[in-house]
VEXDREN-2710 file (C-alpha; in Angstrom, 1 decimal):
% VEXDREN-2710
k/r/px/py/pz
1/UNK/84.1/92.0/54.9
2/UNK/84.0/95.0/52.6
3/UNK/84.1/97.6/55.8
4/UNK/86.8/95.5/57.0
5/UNK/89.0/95.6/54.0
6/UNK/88.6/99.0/53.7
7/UNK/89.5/100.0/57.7
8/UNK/92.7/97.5/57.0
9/UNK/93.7/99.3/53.8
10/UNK/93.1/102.9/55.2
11/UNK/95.4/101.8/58.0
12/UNK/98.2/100.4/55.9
13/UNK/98.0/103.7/53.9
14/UNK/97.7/105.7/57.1
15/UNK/100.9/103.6/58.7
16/UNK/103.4/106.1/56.5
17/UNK/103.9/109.1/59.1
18/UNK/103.5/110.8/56.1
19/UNK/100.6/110.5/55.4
20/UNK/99.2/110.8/58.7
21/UNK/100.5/113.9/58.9
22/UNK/98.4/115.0/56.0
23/UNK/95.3/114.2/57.7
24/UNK/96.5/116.2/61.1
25/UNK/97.0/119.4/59.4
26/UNK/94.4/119.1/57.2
27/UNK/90.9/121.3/57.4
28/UNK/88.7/118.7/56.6
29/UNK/87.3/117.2/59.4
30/UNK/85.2/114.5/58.1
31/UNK/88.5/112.9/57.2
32/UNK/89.8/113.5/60.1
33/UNK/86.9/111.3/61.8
34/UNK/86.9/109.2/59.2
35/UNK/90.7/108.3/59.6
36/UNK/90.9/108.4/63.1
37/UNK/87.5/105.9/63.1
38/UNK/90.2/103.6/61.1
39/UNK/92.7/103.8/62.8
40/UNK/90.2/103.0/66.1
41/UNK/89.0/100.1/65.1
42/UNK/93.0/99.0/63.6
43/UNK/93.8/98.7/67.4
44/UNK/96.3/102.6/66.5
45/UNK/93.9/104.5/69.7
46/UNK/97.0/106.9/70.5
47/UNK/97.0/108.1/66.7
48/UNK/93.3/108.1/66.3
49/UNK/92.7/110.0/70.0
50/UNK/94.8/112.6/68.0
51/UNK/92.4/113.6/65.3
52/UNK/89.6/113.3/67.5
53/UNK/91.1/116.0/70.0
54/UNK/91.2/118.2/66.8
55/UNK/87.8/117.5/66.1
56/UNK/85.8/116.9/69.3
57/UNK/84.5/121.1/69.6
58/UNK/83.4/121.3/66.2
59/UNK/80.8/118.3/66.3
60/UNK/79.3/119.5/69.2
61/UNK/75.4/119.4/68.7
62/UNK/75.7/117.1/65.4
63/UNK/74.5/113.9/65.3
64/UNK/77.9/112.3/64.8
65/UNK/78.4/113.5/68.2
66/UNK/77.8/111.2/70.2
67/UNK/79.8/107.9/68.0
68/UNK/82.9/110.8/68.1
69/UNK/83.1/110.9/72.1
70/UNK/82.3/107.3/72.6
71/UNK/85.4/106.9/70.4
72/UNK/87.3/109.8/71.8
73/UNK/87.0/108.3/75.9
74/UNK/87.8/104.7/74.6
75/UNK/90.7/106.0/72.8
76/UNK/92.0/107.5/76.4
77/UNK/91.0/104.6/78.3
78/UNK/93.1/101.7/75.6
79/UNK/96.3/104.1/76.0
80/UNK/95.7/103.5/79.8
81/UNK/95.2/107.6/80.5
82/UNK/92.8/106.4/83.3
83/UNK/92.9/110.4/84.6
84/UNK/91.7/111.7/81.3
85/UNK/89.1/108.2/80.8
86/UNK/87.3/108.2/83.8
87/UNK/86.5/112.2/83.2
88/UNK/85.3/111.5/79.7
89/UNK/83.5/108.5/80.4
90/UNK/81.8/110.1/82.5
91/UNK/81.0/113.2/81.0
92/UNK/79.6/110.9/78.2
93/UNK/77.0/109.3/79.9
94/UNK/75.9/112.4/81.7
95/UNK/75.3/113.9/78.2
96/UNK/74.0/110.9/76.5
97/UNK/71.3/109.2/78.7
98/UNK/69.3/107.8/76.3
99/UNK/72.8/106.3/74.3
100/UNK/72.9/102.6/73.9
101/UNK/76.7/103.1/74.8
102/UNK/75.8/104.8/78.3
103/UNK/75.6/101.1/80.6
104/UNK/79.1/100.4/79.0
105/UNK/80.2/104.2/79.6
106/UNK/79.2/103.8/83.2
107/UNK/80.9/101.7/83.5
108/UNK/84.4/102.0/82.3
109/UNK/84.6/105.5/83.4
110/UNK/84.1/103.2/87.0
111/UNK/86.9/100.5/86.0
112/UNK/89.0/103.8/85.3
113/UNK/88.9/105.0/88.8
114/UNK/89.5/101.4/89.4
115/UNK/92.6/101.1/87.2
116/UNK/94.4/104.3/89.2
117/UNK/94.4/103.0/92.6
118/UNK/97.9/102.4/93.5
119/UNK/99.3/99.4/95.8
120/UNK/97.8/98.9/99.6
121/UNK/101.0/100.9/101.0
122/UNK/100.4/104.3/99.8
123/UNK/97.6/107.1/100.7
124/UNK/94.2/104.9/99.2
125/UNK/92.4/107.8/98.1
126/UNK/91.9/106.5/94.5
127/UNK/90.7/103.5/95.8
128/UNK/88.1/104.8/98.3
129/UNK/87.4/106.9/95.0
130/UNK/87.2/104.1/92.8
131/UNK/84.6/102.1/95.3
132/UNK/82.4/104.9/95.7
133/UNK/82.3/104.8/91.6
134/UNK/81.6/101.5/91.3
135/UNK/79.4/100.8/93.7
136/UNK/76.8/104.2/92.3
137/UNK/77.4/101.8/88.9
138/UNK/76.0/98.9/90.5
139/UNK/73.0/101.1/92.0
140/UNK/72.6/102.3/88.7
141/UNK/72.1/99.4/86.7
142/UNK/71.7/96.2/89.1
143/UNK/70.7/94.2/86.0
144/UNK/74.1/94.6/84.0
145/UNK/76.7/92.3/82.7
146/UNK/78.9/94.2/84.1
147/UNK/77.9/94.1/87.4
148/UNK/79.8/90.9/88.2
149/UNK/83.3/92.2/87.5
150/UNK/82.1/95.3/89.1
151/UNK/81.5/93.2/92.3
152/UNK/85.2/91.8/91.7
153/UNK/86.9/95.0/91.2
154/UNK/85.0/96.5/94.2
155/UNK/86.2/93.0/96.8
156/UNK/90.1/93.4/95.6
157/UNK/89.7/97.3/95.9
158/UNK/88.3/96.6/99.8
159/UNK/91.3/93.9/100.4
160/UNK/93.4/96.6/99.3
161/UNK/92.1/98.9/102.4
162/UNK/91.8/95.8/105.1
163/UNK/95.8/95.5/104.0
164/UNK/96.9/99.2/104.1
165/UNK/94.7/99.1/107.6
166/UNK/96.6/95.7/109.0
167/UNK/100.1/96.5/108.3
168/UNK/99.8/100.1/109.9
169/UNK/98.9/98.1/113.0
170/UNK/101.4/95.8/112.6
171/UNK/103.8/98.2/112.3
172/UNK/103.1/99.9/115.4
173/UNK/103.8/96.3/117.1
174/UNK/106.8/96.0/115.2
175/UNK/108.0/99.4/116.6
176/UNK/107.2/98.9/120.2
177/UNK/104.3/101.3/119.6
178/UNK/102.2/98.3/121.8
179/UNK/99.2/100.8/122.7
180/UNK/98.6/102.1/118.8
181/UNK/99.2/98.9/117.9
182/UNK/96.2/97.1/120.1
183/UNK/93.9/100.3/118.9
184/UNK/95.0/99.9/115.7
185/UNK/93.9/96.1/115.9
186/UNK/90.4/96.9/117.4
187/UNK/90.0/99.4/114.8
188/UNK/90.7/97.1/112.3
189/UNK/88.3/94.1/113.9
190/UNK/85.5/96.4/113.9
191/UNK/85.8/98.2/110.2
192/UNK/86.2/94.6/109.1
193/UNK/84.9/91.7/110.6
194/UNK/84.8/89.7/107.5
195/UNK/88.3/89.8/106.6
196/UNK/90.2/87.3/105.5
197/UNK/93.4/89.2/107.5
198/UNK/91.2/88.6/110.8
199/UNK/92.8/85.7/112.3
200/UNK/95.9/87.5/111.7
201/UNK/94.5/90.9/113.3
202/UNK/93.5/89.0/116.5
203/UNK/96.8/87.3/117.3
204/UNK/99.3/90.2/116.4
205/UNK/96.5/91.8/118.7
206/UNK/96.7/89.4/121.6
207/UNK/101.2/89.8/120.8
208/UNK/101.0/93.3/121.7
209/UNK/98.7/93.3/124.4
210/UNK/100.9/90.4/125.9
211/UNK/104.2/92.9/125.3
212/UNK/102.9/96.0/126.7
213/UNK/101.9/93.9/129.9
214/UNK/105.2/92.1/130.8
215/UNK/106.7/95.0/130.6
216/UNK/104.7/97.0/132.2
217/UNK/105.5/98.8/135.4
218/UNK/103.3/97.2/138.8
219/UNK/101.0/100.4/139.6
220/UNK/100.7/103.9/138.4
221/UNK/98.9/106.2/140.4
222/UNK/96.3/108.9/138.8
223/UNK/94.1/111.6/140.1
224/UNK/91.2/108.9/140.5
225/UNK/93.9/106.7/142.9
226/UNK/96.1/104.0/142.6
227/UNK/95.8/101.9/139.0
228/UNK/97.1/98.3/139.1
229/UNK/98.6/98.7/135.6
230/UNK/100.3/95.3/135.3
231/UNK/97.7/93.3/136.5
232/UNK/95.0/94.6/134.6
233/UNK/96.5/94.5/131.0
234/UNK/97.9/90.9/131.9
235/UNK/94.0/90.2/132.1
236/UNK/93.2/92.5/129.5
237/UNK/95.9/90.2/127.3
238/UNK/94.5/86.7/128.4
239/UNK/90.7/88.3/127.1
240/UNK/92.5/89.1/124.1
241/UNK/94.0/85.0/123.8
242/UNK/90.1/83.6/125.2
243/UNK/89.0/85.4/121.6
244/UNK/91.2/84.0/119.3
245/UNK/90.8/80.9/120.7
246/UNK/87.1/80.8/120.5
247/UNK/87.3/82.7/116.7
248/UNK/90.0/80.3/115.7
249/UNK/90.6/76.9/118.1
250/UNK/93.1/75.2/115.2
251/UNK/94.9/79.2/114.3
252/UNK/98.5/78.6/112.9
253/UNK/99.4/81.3/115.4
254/UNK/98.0/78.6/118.4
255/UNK/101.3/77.4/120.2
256/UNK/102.8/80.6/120.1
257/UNK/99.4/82.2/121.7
258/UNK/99.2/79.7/124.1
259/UNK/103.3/80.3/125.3
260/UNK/102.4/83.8/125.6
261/UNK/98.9/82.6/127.5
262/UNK/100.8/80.5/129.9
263/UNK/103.2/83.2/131.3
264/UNK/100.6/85.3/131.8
265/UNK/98.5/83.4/133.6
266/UNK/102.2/82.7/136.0
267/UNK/102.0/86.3/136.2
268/UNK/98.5/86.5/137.5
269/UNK/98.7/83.9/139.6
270/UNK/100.9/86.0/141.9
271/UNK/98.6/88.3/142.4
272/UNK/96.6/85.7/143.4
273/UNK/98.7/84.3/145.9
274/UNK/99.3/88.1/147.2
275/UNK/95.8/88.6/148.0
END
């Protein structure tokens, strides 16, 4: 209660910009850790991150050291400079192995990478980033109470990927792109067979490979001979309907499928009645 009191007092004190400005330009530089310890634990991290910056090179090698640069990264990571964080972090647990503070380190230097990956529609390399971090945390201590929002992070940050990867390919369908599209689809079926965006994947699949056949030309001829274009994505479609059919016999996407099923099949069955 004591230690208490006196971090609330030093605050109140320290809450005229007066005052703190004393303690910036002054030599002393226990005070200045002192202070900016205060003003830490008072929830003030953007003041307090201030004084340590001053003071960080000249307790290098002391044994306050290592308290200092726990404080100094947490200060970056509460006023959300993720950049700045994740580096420290980082550099803390390297430097302090044997710290009680390093599984905690680890971690949050990990969350910080987590923190700066943007939204599923721009480049992901943060969140690739972020992954790769957290996942080395994991490796690293398997036992930790962190590992279970660790886990968390890692599943949203994976979403996040599955999304950017399904909405390129949908896109492609939306454009009339119908080839990128159904590559963009396998692609994305493959990489990520688990997804909850699957059912989706395998009927906007199955959509383009049904629009790229109807209006597909009868033959095209190639250096190997004559191709029967139409005919064979028309199958190549109806493959495409068998699988999300098998994968997902009650899909939402079911009667639209099985419209799209039907005319090709009255496609085929010309061919049929040709040969």
């Amino acid at each position: 209660m004591k230690y208490l009191f006196s971090i609330l007092a030093l605050a109140c004190i320290l809450s005229s910009c007066s005052e703190y400005q004393k303690v910036l330009k002054s030599e002393d530089i226990a005070l200045k850790f002192k202070v900016g310890d205060s003003l830490f634990q008072a929830g003030k991290y953007e003041k307090a991150n201030r004084l340590f910056a001053q003071i960080v090179p000249k307790y290098k090698g002391k044994p306050q050291a290592e308290k200092l640069m726990y404080l100094y990264s947490k200060s970056y990571y509460e006023t959300k400079d993720y950049y700045v964080s994740g580096y420290q972090f980082e550099r803390f647990a390297a430097s302090y192995p044997k710290s009680e503070k390093r599984e905690e380190a680890s971690f949050l230097s990990a969350k910080s990478y987590y923190m700066l990956s943007p939204v599923y529609s721009k480049d992901q390399k943060e969140t690739k980033d972020a992954i790769e971090k957290l996942q080395e945390f994991i490796n690293l201590y398997p036992n930790s109470q962190y590992v279970a929002e660790a886990n968390t992070l890692i599943k949203e940050l994976d979403f996040k990927l599955e999304k950017k990867a399904f909405e390129i390919a949908k896109q492609y369908d939306l454009i009339s792109d119908y080839k990128a599209s159904i590559k963009s689809f396998d692609n994305f079926i493959f990489e990520f067979p688990g997804s909850s965006l699957r059912e989706d994947a395998l009927f906007y699949r199955l959509d383009a490979a049904y629009k790229l056949a109807v209006n597909s030309i009868e033959i095209k001829r190639t250096a190997e001979g004559i191709v029967r274009l139409k005919k064979n994505r028309l199958e190549q479609a109806k493959e495409y309907f068998n699988t999300l059919k098998k994968a997902y016999p009650n899909s939402e996407y079911m009667a639209r499928a099985q419209e799209m099923v039907l005319e090709i099949n009255e496609e085929l069955e010309t061919y049929s009645a040709k040969s």
